[in-house]
N, C-alpha and C positions, 0 to 999 in steps of 0.2 A: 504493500500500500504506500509506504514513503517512496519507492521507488518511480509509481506511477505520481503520486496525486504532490508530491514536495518539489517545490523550486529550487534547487542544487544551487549555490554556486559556488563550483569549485575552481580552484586556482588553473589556469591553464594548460600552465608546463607540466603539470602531471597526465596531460593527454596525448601526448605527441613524443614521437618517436626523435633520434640523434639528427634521421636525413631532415625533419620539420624543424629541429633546431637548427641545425645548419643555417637553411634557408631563411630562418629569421635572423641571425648573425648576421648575414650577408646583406639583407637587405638595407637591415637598418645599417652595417656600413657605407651604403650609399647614401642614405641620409644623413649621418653625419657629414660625411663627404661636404654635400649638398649645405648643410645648414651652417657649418663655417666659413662656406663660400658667400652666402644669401641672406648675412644679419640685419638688414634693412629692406623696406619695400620695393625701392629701387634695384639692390640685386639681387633679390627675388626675382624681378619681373624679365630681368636680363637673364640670367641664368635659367627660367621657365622658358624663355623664348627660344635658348638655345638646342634644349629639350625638343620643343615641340617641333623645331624645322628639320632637329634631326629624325625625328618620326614621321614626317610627310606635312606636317604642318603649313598655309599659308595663310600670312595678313588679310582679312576679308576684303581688305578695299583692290584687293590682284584679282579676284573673281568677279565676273561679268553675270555668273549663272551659277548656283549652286545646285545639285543634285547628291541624292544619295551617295554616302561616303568621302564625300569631300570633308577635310580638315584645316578647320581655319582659325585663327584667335584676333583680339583685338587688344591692341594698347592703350590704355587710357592717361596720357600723360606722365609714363613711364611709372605708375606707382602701382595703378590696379591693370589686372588685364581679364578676356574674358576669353573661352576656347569652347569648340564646340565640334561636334562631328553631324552631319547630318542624316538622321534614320532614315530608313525607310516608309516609314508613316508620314505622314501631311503634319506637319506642327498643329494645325487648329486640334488635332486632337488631343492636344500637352505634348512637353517635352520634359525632360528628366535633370534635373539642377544637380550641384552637389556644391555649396557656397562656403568659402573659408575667408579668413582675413587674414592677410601679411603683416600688417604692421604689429609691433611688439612696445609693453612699456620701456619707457627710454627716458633720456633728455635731449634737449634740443638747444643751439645756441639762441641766445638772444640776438635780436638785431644789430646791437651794439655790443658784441660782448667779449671783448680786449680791453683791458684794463690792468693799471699795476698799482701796485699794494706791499706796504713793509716790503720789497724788494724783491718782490714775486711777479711775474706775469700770469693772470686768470681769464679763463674765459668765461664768465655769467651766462647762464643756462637757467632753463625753464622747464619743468620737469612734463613729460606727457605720459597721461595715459593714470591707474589708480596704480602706484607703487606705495612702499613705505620709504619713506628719503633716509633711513639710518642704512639700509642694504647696502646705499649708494657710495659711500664711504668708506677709504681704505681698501679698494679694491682697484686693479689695474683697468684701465677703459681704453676705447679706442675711439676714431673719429671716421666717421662713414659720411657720404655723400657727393654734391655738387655745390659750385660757385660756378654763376653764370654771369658774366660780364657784360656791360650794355651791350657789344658788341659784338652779342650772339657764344660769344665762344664759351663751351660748356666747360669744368675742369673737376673731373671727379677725385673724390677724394677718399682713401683709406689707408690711416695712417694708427699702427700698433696691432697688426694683426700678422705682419713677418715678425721671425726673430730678430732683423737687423734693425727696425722698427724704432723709435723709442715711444712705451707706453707712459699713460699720464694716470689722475688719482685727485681725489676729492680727498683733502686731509680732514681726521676728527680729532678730538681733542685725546691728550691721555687721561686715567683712568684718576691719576693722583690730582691732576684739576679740576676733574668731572662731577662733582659734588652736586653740584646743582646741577649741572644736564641732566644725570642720575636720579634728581628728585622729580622730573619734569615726566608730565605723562609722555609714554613712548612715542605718540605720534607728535608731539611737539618736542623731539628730542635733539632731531636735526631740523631747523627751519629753509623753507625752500628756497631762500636767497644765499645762505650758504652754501648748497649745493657749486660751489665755482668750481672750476676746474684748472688743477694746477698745471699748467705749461711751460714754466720756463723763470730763470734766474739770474742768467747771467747778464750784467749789462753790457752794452755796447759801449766800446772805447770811443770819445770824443776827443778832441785836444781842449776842450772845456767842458767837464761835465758839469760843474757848481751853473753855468746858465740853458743847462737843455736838462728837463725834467723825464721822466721815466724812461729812464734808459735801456730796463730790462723791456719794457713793451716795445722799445722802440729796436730792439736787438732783434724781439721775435718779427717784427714787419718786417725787418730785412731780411731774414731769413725765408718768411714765406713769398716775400717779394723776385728771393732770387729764384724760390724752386717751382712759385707757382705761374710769377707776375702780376700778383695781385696786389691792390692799395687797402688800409682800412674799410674802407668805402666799399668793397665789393662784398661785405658781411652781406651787406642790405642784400641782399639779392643771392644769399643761398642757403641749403637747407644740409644743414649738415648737424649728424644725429649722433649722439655718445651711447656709446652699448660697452657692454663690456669685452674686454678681450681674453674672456676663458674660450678654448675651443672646445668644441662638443665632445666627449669621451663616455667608454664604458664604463660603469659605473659601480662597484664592489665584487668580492671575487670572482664572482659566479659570472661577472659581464652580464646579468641579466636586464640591466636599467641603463640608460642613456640621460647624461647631466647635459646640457646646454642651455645656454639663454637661448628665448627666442621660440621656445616651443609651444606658447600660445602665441599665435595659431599655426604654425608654420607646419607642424607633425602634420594638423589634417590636411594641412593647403599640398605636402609633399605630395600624403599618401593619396590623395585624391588626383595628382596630377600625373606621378606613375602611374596611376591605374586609367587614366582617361590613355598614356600612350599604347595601354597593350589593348585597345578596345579595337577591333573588327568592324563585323557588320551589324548594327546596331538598329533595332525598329522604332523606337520613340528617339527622338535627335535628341544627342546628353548634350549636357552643358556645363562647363567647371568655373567657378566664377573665383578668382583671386584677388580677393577688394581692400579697400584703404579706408584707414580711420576708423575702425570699430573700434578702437580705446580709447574713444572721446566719442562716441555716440555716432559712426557712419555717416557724418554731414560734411558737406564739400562737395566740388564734385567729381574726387575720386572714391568718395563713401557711396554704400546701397543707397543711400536716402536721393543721390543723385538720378537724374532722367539717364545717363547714358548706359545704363545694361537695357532699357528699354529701346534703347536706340541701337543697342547691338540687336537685340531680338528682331528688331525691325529690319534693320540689314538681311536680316536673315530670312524672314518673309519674302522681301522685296525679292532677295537674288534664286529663291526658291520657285518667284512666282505665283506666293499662296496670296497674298498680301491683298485686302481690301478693308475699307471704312470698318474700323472696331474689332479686326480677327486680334489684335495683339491683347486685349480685353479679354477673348476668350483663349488666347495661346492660354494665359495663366491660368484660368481658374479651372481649366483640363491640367494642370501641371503638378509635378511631383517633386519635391526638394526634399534631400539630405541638409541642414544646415549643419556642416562640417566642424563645430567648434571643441574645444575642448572643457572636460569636464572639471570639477574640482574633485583629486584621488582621496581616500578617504586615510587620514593618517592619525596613528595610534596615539603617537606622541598629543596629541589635540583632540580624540575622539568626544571630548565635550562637546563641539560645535556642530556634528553629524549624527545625522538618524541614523545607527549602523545597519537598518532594515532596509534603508534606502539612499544610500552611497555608492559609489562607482569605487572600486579595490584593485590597485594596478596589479595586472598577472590576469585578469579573470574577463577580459574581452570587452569590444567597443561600449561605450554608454552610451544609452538613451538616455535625454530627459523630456519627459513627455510636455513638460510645461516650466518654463523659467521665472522670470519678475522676481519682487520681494516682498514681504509681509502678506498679505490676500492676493499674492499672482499678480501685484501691481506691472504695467507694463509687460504681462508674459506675453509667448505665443504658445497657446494653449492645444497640442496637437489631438482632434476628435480620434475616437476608436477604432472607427474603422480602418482608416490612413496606420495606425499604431498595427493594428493587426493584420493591415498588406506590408508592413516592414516587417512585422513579426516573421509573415511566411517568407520575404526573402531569405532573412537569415536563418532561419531552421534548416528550408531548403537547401542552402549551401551548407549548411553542419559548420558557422561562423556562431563563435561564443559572443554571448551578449549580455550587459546587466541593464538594468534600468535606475535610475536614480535621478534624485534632487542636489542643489546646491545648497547645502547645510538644512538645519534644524528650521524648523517655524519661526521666524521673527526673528531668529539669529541672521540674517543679511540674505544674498540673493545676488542677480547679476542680470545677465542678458546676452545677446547675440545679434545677428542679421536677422534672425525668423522671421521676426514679427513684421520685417517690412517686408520680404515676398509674399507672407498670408497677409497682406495687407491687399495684396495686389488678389488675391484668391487662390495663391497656389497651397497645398496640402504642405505642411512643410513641418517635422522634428528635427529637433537638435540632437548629433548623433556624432557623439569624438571621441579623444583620447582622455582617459584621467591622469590628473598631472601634481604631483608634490611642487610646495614650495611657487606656487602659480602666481607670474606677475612679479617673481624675486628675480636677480641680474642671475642667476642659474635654477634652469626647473628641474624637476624630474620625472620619466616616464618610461613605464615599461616596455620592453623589445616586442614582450609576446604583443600588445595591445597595439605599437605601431602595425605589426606587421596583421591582426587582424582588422585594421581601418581601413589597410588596400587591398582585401580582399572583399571588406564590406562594400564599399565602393564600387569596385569592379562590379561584382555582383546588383548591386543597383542598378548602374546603367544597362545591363544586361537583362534584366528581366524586361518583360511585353508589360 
């Protein structure tokens, strides 16, 4: 009777043989691979692109006519992109999503943020996305992005991620001054104007230093001046992002966990997008969406909240041929999403904060949560039964392990994702990821088994009628 009528859930790796171990080694070596190449949205979007053209992939705007099994993506101002393979079915009758977000908590330089102080050069940052600012401290960083100069010319930048490199560091204070920061509540322990970043020291030799002021800032402009060409002035005009500089590794004896920043969302955005390369012939046209600013709410318009995935879909009407007054109205509400995010793992150290009856346990396969928001389901998207129980039979079907879970306790906190604005739109859509220790910290943690059943869930999605 337990056998039939109990919901098991047991740890994964107790079901699978050395050759299924293998192949989850392996794979999630390539994601490693992949995620110390890819720690910003930017190259993300590059390194997906170089992915997808070497699997047949073309930019949609080269196609004149789209037909069955053509593969195309879109760029959206190098941050979000969107990929798609065309089924054999008519799109009015749905197509198959599978939506993840690139961008990861971070900081960002301020507009103005070169400044020298006691004899330091800093650069003043602005933290994005919900971190806790004490993480940020004492830990080596690097510096990722662009400067774009009036004059068009782009100048990317990634600096502390070789070994020849030099990395940089937000200093805190030590332990024996710390008296008071120590009495202060923890989130007001580091303040986020503190958060500077330390750069540099040395001053520049003048033949009068007593009448030229900051010498050490004025050291570092010559420096970037020689390597990049750039003036002060050219902050204005770029976006360039502090992550840390740990690279992704295996993570305790057993190699069963993967440590990286960056892993919300980046695991589901991988595993969804190797599994979009190994797809065939496909009857509902999938769709992989890799979007910007979900950790600040999806607004801009590289975020969901933007018209342009509506306009990619449109594209896609148009060059198909299907496309008349109001069919993009009914593409969605025939439509099917995976919204790819990740979950919160449920960890022992902390089990005050989780329903252990209804927690996602890294080792024990993809999570569902059927419904997100916070306190009464504020802001969820709330996935209906039936939609839950056509995902249910995908995965049974494929013999892919699954949990279902919430993010913490009742009125202990809560979150969100993209859902809620595809079902805004009428598509069916669950939230459906990896669970992840340590989430939102400059290093997360996540299971091998649970990456490697998120590309198999996937697959299996787009795959089914």
């Amino acid at each position: 009777m337990k056998e039939e009528l109990l919901d098991k859930k047991e740890n994964g790796w107790k079901e699978i043989d050395e050759g299924r171990k293998n192949e989850i080694f392996e794979f999630c070596k390539g994601y490693m691979d992949f995620l110390g190449k890819a720690k910003i949205e930017r190259e993300f979007v590059s390194e997906a692109k170089k992915l997808a053209e070497e699997n047949g992939f073309r930019d949609v705007n080269s196609f004149e006519t789209l037909n069955p099994g053509d593969k195309v993506y879109f760029i959206n101002r190098e941050k979000s992109m969107y990929l798609a393979i065309i089924g054999t079915e008519k799109m009015e009758n749905g197509i198959h999503i599978i939506g993840s977000h690139i961008d990861s908590p971070r900081l960002d330089l301020k507009p103005n943020p070169l400044h020298e102080d006691g004899g330091f050069a800093y650069f003043k940052t602005h933290y994005y996305g919900g971190i806790k600012k004490y993480q940020w401290t004492a830990i080596p960083l690097s510096l990722h992005g662009v400067i774009v100069k009036t004059n068009g010319e782009k100048i990317n930048v990634n600096i502390g991620e070789d070994e020849n490199d030099p990395i940089f560091t937000i200093t805190d204070l030590l332990p024996h001054l710390a008296m008071e920061q120590m009495d202060k509540k923890l989130k007001n322990g580091v303040e986020g104007e503190n958060l500077q970043l330390l750069v540099g020291s040395i001053p520049l030799k003048t033949e009068d230093d007593k009448k030229i002021k900051d010498t050490v800032k004025l050291n570092i402009l010559n420096i970037l001046n020689e390597k990049y060409g750039i003036t002060e002035r050219d902050f204005v005009s770029s976006e360039i992002e502090i992550v840390p500089a740990f690279k992704p590794r295996s993570l305790g004896f057993d190699g069963g966990l993967v440590a990286a920043y960056g892993q919300d969302d980046k695991v589901c955005a991988y595993t969804s997008l190797k599994a979009m390369m190994e797809l065939t012939n496909v009857k509902k046209t999938a769709v992989c969406i890799l979007s910007d600013k979900e950790e600040i709410g999806s607004m801009g318009n590289t975020g969901m909240e933007s018209h342009m995935f509506d306009y990619f879909v449109s594209e896609l009407l148009n060059k198909t041929g299907e496309n008349r007054v109001n069919l993009l109205d009914k593409v969605f509400c025939f439509s099917k999403m995976l919204s790819s995010d990740v979950d919160a793992g449920f960890d022992p150290l902390y089990a005050n904060v989780s329903d252990a009856k209804n927690a996602g346990y890294l080792g024990k396969g993809i999570s569902l949560n059927k419904y997100t928001g916070a306190r009464g389901k504020s802001g969820a998207s709330d996935a209906n039964a039936e939609y839950v129980a056509w995902v249910r039979n995908m995965l049974e079907e494929n013999w892919i392990k699954f949990q279902v879970a919430e993010l913490g306790k009742v009125d202990i906190g809560g979150g969100g994702t993209i859902a809620y604005i595809l079902a805004n739109k009428g598509v069916d859509v669950i939230d459906c990821g990896v669970p992840v220790l340590s989430m939102h910290a400059p290093y997360e943690v996540t299971s091998k088994y649970d990456v490697f059943e998120a590309y198999r869930t996937y697959k299996a999605f787009w795959e089914k009628d």
